[in-house]
C-alpha positions, 0 to 999 in steps of 0.5 A, spaced: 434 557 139 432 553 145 436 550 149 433 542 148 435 544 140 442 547 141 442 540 146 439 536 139 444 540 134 450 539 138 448 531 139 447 530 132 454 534 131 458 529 135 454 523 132 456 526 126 464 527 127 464 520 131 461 516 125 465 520 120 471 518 123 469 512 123 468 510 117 475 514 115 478 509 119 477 504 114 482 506 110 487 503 115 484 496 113 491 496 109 495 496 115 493 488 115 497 487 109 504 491 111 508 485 114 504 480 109 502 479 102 496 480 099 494 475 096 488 473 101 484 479 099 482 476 092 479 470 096 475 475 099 474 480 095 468 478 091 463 477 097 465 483 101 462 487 094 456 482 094 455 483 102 456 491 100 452 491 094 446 489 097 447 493 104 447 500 099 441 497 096 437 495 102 439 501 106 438 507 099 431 503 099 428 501 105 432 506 110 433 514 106 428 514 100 422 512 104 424 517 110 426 522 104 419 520 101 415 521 108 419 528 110 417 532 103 411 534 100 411 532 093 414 526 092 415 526 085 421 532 087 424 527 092 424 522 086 427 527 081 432 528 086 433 521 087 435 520 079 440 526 080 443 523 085 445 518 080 446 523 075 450 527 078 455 519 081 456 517 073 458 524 071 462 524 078 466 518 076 466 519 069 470 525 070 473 525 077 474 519 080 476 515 073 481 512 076 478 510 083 474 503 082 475 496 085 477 492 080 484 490 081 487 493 075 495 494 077 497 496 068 501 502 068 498 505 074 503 510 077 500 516 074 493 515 077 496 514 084 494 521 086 487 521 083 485 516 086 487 520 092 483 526 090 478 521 088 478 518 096 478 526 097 471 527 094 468 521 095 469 520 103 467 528 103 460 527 100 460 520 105 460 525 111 454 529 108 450 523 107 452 522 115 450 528 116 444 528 114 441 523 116 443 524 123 440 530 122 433 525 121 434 520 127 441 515 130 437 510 128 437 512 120 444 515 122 447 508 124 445 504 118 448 509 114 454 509 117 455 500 116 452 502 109 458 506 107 463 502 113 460 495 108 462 500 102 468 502 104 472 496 105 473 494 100 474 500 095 480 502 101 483 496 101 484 496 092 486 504 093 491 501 098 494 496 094 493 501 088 498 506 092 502 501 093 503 498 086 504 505 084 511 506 088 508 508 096 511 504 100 506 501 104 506 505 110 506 511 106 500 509 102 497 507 108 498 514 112 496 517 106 490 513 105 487 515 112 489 523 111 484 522 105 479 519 109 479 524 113 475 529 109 468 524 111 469 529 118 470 535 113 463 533 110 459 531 115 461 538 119 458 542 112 452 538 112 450 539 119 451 546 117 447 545 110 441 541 113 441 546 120 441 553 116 437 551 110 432 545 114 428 545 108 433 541 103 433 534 108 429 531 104 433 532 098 439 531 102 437 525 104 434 524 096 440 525 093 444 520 098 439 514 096 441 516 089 448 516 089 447 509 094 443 505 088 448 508 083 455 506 088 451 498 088 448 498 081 452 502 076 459 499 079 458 493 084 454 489 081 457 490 075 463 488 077 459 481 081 457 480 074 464 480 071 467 476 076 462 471 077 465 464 078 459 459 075 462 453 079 461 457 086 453 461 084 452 462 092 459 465 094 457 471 091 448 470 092 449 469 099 452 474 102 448 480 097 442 477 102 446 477 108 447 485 106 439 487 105 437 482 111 442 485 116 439 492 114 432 489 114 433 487 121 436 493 123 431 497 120 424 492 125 429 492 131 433 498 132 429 503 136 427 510 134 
């Protein structure tokens, strides 16, 4: 290994950590509710989820598949990865992270206090991956999923957080234990680089399987949620900022340098 390579791994590592730890410190966005109420987030909480639902889209779209697609030799593999990617989230969902949702739903919650824990555990490991991974490709590509699960994340710590708290944390407890799980994104991202480093031929697929997961997060679980709280009086509130979501990384993609 030359030394520019061991320059480049090393450059990707510190990429790495640095936007996993990042995107672990959103899960101190709870830190803005300990001396208040948190009544505020409701207002908002729906176009924060459109403005994600539609960064998830554009970035899995536009940004990791077409890459996947460009970097592999049989593109009908990176597809079938793809629909592993969304195969592999429902079951994930459905049998691990049951509990870990945005849905403001505060019945009988106590039990599920540590699951939706161990669910941010997993979750924010795999995130770390998929940062991983696509700064193994490029910073650019890196960066934009970094803000793709910073969007996501925003408002999935904040219920997380809330949820903590209803189950009987204390709410700086819920925050610190909050981020200590977030933390796992750093742990995700150092195993990925790893992965993508040791075995370079499963790139693509890494990043396949990323573009699943993403498209499965904002079809399978935002979407529906937008469709389920959908105020007909306001049609825009929840319309404008999913646009915003897909042209802010649209206008990343034409303007940042490669």
């Amino acid at each position: 290994m030359g030394t520019a390579e061991v320059a480049t791994n090393m450059s990707v590592l510190i990429y790495t950590i640095i936007a996993s730890f990042i995107t672990s410190l959103v899960s101190l966005i709870g830190i803005v509710f300990l001396f208040g109420n948190t009544s505020s987030y409701g207002a908002n909480s729906k176009s924060m989820v459109s403005f994600a639902a539609g960064v998830l889209l554009a970035t899995a779209f536009i940004n990791i598949l077409s890459e996947a697609l460009y970097d592999s030799s049989s593109k009908d593999a990176i597809l079938f990865v793809v629909l592993i990617g969304i195969i592999f989230s429902f079951f994930l969902e459905r049998f691990v992270l049951w509990y870990h949702h945005h849905h403001n739903d505060m019945h009988n919650i106590k039990p599920s206090a540590y699951l939706v824990l161990i669910g941010d555990m997993i979750h924010n490991f795999i995130d770390g991956i998929a940062i991983a991974a696509t700064f193994s490709v490029s910073i650019p590509l890196g960066i934009v999923t970094t803000i793709a699960i910073i969007s996501h994340e925003l408002p999935q710590e904040i219920a997380d957080f809330m949820i903590l708290v209803r189950s009987g944390f204390t709410r700086q407890k819920a925050l610190m234990y909050n981020f200590l799980s977030a933390l796992t994104a750093i742990l995700g991202g150092i195993v990925g680089i790893f992965l993508v480093h040791t075995y370079s031929y499963i790139l693509p697929s890494a990043l396949a399987l990323t573009a699943g997961i993403f498209i499965y997060i904002a079809a399978a679980d935002l979407i529906p949620e937008l469709h389920e709280n959908h105020d007909k009086s306001k049609p825009l509130n929840q319309a404008v900022p999913f646009i915003l979501g897909i042209a802010l990384i649209v206008f990343i993609t034409q303007f940042m340098p490669e």
